[in-house]
RODO-2510 file (C-alpha; in nm, 4 decimals, decimal comma):
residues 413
     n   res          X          Y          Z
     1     x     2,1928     3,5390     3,7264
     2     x     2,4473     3,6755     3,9428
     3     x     2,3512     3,9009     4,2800
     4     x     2,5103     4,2116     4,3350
     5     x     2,5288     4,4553     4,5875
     6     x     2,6775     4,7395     4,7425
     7     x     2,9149     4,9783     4,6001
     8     x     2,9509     4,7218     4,3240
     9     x     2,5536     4,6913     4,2748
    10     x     2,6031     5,1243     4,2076
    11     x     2,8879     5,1463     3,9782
    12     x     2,7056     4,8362     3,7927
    13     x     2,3753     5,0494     3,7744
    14     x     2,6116     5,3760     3,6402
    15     x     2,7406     5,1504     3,3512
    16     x     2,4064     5,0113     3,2214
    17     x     2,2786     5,3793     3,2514
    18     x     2,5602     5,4761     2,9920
    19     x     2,4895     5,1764     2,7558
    20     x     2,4096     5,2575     2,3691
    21     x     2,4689     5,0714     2,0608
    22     x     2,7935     5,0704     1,9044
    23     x     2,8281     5,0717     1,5271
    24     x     3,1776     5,2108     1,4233
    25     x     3,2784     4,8650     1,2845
    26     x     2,9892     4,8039     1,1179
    27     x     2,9379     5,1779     0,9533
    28     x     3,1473     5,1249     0,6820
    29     x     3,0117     4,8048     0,5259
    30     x     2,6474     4,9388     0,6043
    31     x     2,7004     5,2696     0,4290
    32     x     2,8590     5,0465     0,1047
    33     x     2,5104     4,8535     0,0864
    34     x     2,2925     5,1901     0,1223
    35     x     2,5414     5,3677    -0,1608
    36     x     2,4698     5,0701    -0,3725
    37     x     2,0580     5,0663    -0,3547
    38     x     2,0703     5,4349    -0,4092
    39     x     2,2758     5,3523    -0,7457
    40     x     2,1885     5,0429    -0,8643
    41     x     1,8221     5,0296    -0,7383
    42     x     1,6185     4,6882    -0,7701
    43     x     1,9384     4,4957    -0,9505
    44     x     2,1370     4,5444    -0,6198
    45     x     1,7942     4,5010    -0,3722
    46     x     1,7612     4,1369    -0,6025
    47     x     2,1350     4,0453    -0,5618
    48     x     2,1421     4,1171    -0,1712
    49     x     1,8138     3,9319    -0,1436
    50     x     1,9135     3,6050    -0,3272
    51     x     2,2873     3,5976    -0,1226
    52     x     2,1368     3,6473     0,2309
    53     x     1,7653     3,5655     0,2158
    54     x     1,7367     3,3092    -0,0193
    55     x     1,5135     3,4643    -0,2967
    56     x     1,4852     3,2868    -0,5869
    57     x     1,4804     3,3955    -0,9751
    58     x     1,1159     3,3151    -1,0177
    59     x     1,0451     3,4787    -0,7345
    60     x     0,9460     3,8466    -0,7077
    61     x     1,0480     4,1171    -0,4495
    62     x     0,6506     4,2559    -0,4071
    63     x     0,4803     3,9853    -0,2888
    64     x     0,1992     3,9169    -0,4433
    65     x    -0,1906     3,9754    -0,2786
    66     x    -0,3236     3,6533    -0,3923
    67     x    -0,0176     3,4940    -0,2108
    68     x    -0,0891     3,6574     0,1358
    69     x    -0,4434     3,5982     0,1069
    70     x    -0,3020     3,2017     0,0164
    71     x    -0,1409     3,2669     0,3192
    72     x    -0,3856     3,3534     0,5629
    73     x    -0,6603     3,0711     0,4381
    74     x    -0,3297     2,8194     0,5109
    75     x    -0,3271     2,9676     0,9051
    76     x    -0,4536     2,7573     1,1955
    77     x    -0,7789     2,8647     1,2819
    78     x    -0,6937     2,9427     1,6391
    79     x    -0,4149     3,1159     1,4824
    80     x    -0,6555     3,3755     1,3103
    81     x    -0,9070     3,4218     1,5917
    82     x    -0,5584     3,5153     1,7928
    83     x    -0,4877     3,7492     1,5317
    84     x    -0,8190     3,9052     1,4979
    85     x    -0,8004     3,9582     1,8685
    86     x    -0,4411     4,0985     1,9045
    87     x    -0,5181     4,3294     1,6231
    88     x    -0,8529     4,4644     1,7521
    89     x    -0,6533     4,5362     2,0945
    90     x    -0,4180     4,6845     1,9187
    91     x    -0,6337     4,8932     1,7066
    92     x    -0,8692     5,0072     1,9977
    93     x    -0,5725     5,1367     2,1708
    94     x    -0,4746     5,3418     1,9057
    95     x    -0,7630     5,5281     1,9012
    96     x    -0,7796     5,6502     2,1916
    97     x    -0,4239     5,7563     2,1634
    98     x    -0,5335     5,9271     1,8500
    99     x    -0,4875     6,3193     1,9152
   100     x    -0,7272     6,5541     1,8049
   101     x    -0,7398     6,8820     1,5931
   102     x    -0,8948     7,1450     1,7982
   103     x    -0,9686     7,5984     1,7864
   104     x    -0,9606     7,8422     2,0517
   105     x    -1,0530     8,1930     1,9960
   106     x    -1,0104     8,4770     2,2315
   107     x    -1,0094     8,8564     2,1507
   108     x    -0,9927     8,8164     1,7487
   109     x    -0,7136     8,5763     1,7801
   110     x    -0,8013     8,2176     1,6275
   111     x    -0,5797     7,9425     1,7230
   112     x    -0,5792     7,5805     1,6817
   113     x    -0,4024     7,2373     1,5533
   114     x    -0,4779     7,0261     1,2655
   115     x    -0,4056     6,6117     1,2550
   116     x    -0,2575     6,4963     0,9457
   117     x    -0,1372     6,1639     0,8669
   118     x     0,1800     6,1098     0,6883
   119     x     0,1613     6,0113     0,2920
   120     x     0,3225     5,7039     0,3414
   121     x     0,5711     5,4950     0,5780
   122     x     0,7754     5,1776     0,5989
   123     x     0,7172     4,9547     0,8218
   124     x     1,0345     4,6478     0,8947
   125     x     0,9540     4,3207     0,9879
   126     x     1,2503     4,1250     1,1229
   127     x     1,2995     3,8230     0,9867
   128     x     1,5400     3,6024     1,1567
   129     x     1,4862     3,2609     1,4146
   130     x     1,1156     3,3458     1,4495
   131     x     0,7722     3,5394     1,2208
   132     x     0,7512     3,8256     1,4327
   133     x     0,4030     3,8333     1,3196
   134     x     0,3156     4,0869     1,5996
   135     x     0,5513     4,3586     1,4979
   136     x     0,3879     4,3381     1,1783
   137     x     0,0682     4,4500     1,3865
   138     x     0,2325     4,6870     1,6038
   139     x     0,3664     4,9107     1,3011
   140     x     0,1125     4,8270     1,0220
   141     x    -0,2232     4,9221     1,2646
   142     x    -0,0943     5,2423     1,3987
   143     x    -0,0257     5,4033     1,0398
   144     x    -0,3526     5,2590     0,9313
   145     x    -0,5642     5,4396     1,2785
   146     x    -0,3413     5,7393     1,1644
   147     x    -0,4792     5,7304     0,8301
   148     x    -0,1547     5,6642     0,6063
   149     x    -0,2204     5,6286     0,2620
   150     x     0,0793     5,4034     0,1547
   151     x     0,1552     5,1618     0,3731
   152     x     0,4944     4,9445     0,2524
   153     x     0,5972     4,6319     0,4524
   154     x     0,9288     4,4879     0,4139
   155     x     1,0658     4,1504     0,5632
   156     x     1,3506     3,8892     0,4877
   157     x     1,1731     3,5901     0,4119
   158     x     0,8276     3,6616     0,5157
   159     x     0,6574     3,3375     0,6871
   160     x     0,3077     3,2206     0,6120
   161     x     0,2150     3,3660     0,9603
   162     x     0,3718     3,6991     0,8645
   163     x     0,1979     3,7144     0,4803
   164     x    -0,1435     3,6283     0,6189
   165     x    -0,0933     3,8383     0,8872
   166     x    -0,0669     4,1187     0,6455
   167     x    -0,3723     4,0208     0,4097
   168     x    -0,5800     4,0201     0,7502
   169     x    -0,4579     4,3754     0,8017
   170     x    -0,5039     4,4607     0,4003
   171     x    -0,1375     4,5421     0,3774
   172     x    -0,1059     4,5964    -0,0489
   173     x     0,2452     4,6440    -0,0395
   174     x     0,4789     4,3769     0,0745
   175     x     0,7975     4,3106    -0,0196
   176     x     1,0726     4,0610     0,0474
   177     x     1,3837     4,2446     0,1138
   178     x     1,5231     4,3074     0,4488
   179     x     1,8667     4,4513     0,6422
   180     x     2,0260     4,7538     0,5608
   181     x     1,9566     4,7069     0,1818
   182     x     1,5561     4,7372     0,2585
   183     x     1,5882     5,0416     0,4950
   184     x     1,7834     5,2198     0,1731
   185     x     1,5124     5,1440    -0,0985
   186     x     1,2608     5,2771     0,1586
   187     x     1,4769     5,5782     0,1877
   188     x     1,5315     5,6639    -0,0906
   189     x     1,3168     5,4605    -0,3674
   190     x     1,3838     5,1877    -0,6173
   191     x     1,1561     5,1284    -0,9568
   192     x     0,9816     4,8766    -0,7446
   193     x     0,9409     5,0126    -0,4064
   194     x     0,8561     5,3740    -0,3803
   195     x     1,0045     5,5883    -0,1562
   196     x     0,8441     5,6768     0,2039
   197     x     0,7862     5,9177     0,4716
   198     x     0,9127     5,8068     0,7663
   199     x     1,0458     5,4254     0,8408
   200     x     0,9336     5,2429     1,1721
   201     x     1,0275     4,8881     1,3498
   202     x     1,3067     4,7021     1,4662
   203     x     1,5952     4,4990     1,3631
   204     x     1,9278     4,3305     1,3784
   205     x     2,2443     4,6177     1,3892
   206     x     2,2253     4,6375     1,0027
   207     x     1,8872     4,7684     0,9965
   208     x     1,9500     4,9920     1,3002
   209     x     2,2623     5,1856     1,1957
   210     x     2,1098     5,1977     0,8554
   211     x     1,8094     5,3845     1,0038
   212     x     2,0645     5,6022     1,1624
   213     x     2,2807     5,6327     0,8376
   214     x     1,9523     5,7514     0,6427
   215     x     1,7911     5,9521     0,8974
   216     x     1,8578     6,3169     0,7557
   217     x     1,7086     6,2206     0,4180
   218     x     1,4031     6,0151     0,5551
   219     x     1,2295     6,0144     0,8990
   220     x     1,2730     5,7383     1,1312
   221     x     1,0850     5,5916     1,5053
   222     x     1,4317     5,5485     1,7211
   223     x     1,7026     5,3070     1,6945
   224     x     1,6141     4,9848     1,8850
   225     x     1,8728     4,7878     2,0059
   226     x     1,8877     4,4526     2,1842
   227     x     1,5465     4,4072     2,4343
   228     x     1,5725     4,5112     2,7903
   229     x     1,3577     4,4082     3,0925
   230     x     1,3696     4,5391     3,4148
   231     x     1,1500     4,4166     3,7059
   232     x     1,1360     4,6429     4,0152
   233     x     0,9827     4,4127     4,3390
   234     x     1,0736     4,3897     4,7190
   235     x     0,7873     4,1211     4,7955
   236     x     0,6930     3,9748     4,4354
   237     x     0,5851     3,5992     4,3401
   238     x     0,9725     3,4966     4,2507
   239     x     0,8703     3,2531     3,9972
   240     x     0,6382     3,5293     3,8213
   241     x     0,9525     3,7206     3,8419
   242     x     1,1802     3,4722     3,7081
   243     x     0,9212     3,4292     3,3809
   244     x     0,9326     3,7776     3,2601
   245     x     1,3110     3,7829     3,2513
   246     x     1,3381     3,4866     3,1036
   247     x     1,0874     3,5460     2,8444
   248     x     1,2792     3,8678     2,7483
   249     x     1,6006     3,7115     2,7495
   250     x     1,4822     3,4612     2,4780
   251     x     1,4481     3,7074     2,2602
   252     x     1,8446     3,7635     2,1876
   253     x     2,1396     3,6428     2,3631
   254     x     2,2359     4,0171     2,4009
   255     x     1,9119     4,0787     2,5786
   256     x     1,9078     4,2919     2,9147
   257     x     1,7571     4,1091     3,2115
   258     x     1,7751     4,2924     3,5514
   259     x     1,5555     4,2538     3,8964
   260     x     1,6365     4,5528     4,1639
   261     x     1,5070     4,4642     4,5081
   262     x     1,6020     4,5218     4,8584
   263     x     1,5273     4,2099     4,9531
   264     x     1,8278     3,9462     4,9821
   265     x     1,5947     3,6451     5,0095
   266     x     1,3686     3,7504     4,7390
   267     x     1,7265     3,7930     4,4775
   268     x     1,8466     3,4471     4,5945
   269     x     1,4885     3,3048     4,5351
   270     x     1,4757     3,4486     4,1575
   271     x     1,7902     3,3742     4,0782
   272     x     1,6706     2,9910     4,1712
   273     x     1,3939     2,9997     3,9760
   274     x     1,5499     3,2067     3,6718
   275     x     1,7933     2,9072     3,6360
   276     x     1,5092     2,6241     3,6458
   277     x     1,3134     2,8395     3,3901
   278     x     1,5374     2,8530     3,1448
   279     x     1,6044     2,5257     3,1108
   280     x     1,5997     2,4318     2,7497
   281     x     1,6077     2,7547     2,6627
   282     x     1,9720     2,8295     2,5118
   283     x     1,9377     3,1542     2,3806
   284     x     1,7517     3,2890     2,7173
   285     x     2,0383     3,1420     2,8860
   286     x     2,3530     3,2241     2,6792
   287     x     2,1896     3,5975     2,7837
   288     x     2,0968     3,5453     3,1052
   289     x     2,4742     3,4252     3,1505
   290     x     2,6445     3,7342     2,9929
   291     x     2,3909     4,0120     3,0922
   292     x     2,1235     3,8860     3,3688
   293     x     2,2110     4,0739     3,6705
   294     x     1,9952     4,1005     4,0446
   295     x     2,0845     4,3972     4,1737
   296     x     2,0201     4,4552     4,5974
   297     x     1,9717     4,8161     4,7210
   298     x     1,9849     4,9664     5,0362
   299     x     1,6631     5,1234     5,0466
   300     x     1,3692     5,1064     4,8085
   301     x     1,4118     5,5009     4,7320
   302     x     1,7849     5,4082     4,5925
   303     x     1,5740     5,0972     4,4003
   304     x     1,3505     5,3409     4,2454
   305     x     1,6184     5,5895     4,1384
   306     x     1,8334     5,3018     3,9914
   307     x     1,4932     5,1905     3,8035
   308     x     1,4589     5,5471     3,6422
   309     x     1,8412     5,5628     3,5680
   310     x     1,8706     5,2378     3,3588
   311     x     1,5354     5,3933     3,1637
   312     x     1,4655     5,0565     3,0680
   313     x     1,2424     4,9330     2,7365
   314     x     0,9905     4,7147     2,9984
   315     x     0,9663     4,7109     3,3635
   316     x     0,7266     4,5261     3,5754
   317     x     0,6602     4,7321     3,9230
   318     x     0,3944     4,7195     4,2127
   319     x     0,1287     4,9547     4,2233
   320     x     0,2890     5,1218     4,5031
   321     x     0,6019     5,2236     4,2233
   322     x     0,4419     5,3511     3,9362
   323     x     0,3932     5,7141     4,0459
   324     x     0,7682     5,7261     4,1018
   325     x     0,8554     5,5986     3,7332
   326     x     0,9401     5,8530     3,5054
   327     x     1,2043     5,6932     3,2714
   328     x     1,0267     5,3347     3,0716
   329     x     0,9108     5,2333     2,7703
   330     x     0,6562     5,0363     2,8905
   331     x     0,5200     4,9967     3,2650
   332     x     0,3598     4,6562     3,3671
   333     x     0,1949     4,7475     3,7169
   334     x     0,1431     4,4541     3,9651
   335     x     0,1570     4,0277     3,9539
   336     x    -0,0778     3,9707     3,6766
   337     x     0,0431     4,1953     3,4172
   338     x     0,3361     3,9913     3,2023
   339     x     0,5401     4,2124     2,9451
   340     x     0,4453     3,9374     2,6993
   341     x     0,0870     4,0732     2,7432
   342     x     0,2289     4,3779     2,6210
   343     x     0,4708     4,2132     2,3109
   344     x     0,1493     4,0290     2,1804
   345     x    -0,2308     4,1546     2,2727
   346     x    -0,3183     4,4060     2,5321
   347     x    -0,2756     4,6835     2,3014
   348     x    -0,0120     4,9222     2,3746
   349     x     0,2482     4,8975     2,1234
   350     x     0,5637     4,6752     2,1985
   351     x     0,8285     4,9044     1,9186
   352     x     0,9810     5,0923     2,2141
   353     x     1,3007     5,2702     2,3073
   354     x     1,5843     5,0817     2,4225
   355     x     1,9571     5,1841     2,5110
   356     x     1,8285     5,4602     2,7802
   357     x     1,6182     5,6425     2,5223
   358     x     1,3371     5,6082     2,7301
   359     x     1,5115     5,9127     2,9096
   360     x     1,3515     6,1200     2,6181
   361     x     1,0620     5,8956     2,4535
   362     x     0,8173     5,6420     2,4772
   363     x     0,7102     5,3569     2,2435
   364     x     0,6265     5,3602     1,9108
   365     x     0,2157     5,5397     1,8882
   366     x    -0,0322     5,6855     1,6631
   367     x     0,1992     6,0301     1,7084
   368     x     0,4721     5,8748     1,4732
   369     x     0,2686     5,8672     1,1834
   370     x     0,0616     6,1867     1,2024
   371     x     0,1678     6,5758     1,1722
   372     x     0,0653     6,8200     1,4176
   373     x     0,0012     7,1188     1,1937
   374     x    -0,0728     7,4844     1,4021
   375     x    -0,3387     7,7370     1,2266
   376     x    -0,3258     8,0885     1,3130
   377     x    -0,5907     8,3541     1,2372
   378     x    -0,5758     8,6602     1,3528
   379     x    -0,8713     8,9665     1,2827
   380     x    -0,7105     9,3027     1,2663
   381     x    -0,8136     9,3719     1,6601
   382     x    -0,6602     9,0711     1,7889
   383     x    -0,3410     9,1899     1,5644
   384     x    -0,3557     9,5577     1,6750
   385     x    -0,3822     9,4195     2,0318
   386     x    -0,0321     9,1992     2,0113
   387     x     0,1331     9,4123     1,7748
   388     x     0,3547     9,6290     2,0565
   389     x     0,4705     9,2783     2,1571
   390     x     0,5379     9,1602     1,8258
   391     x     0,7276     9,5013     1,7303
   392     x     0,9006     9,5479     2,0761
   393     x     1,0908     9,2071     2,0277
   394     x     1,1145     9,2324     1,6444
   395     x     1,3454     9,5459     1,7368
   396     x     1,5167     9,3816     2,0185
   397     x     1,6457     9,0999     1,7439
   398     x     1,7570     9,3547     1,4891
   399     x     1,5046     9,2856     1,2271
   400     x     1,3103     9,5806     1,1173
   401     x     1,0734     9,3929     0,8329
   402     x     0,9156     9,1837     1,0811
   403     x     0,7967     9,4765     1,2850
   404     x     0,7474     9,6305     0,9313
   405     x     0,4918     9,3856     0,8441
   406     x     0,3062     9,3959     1,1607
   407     x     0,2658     9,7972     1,1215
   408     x     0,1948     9,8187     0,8000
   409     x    -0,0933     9,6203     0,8850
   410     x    -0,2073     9,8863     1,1704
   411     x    -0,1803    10,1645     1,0055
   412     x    -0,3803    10,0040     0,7177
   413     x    -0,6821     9,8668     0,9616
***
């Protein structure tokens, strides 16, 4: 990782705070693959599936149950009782994230929320180098604590891990299509996969801009772009240091992996220890090469505003820091708390913002799949005592029935 400082350590902070995703050379070929799903339904979902994810013509795009509960008997034991534990975590968390409906009343005015869940949501699996089982538990148990009826999975050749996964859960609907094809059936419907709500969980720039592409006709989480992790220390365990980023950077040679400090020694110790870590690692170090930075400030006040500038997806910080962090997706406070805890099994959910949307969000949460619906009732008092308010401002926007419809009302009472 290279150390910078200074002037240069500021304008380097400036351009990471300004990073996003760019899709203009992708758009067009992306928005060709949705046009065709939304035409051609299952024949073009089958012909995209057997050119980039190997499906076979015996093979059906709904998986069926009997194969992920196949699946899940075939799993290491350990495996399961690692499941079962992530999962209960997971679903504990949820609940108590879970809002609630609730009525005040005050002076014949009745006012209050109700919870809904959504009718039904897709949730992506990425497929790629590795069964992301545990974004399969991060999106499916959420929707479920919600109370979504119709839960659809979708994943590019689903491992074992990632089929029993979902019988464990009692995912019904699973199907094997994934990229920007599988974000348009969800979308918008096919005869085999029914169209959803709202879609929710990462992927590779296909998926992403497709989310993006459909996201007038068809609720989506965020777009989620490479993974970012930011550790903010002056006096920190270097080689506990070193681990997170290198863990993070494994996950994509475009990965973001930055320490701030103020400490010279403590930068040249990481940096030491980042590059014995990641020995053997290629992909962590093909990102650590192009994107691992250490950057030194002057003063742990500039560290912390740098920190809340780059709004990063993780960051690791010292109890002392966490009342001063108001930009992250997820906060790890102190030595023992790795942001792999948080990607796997302590329960808060590891679908968060990247590219500086944690500026205006947090991860993904019980919140994305439920509807916060507002009830009104008002007795003719409690109307008789607003109504001068209602009718003064009705008049002061030009519109006569809405004051209309309050008096009316008065007079009547």
């Amino acid at each position: 990782m290279r150390i910078v400082s200074g002037r240069a350590a500021g304008t380097a902070v400036k351009r990471l705070a300004a990073r996003g995703v760019q899709f203009a050379a992708l758009e067009p070929r992306v928005r060709r693959i949705i046009n065709d799903v939304r035409r051609s339904g299952d024949r073009a979902l089958r012909r995209y599936a057997v050119q980039w994810d190997g499906l076979s013509a015996k093979q059906s795009l709904r998986v069926p149950e009997a194969e992920m509960t196949t699946a899940w008997q075939s799993l290491p034991a350990p495996l399961r009782k690692s499941l079962r534990q992530a999962a209960q975590n997971i679903r504990r968390f949820c609940e108590w994230q879970k809002p609630a409906s609730w009525n005040r009343k005050r002076a014949g005015i009745s006012l209050g929320q109700l919870v809904r869940p959504l009718e039904s949501v897709g949730c992506y699996v990425p497929g790629g180098r590795y069964p992301l089982v545990s974004t399969l538990l991060m999106t499916v148990i959420p929707a479920q604590v919600a109370g979504v009826k119709n839960i659809r999975a979708v994943s590019p050749k689903p491992s074992q891990e990632v089929l029993g996964a979902a019988s464990m859960l009692g995912v019904r609907e699973f199907y094997r299509v994934g990229g920007a094809q599988a974000i348009a059936a969800l979308a918008y419907g096919t005869k085999s996969i029914p169209r959803v709500d709202k879609i929710v969980g990462p992927g590779n720039a296909y998926v992403t801009l497709a989310k993006k592409l459909v996201a007038f006709d068809c609720a989506i989480d965020f777009l989620a772009g490479p993974t970012e992790a930011v550790v903010l220390s002056d006096s920190g365990d270097p080689n506990f240091i070193a681990a997170d980023l290198v863990a993070q950077a494994e996950h994509d040679a475009d990965a973001l992996s930055l320490f701030v400090t103020t400490s010279r020694q403590l930068a040249r110790a990481v940096a030491l220890s980042v590059t014995r870590l990641a020995q053997g690692n290629p992909t962590a170090q093909k990102s650590l090469r192009a994107r691992g930075t250490i950057l030194v400030a002057a003063s742990r006040e500039q560290a912390r505003e740098w920190a809340n500038l780059l709004a990063p997806e993780h960051i690791t910080v010292a109890p002392d820091d966490l009342a001063f962090i108001q930009n992250a997706g997820s906060v790890f406070v102190g030595d023992y708390s790795p942001q792999a805890a948080g990607d796997y099994a302590s329960g808060p959910n590891h679908v968060l913002p990247t590219s500086g949307q944690a500026r205006f969000r947090g991860g993904l949460s019980v919140m994305d799949f439920v509807k916060l619906i507002t009830v009104q009732r008002l007795s003719a008092s409690g109307l008789r005592r607003i109504a001068p308010t209602i009718e003064c401002l009705a008049a002061a926007e030009g519109l006569p029935a809405h004051a209309q419809s309050v008096r009316v009302r008065c007079e009547h009472a």
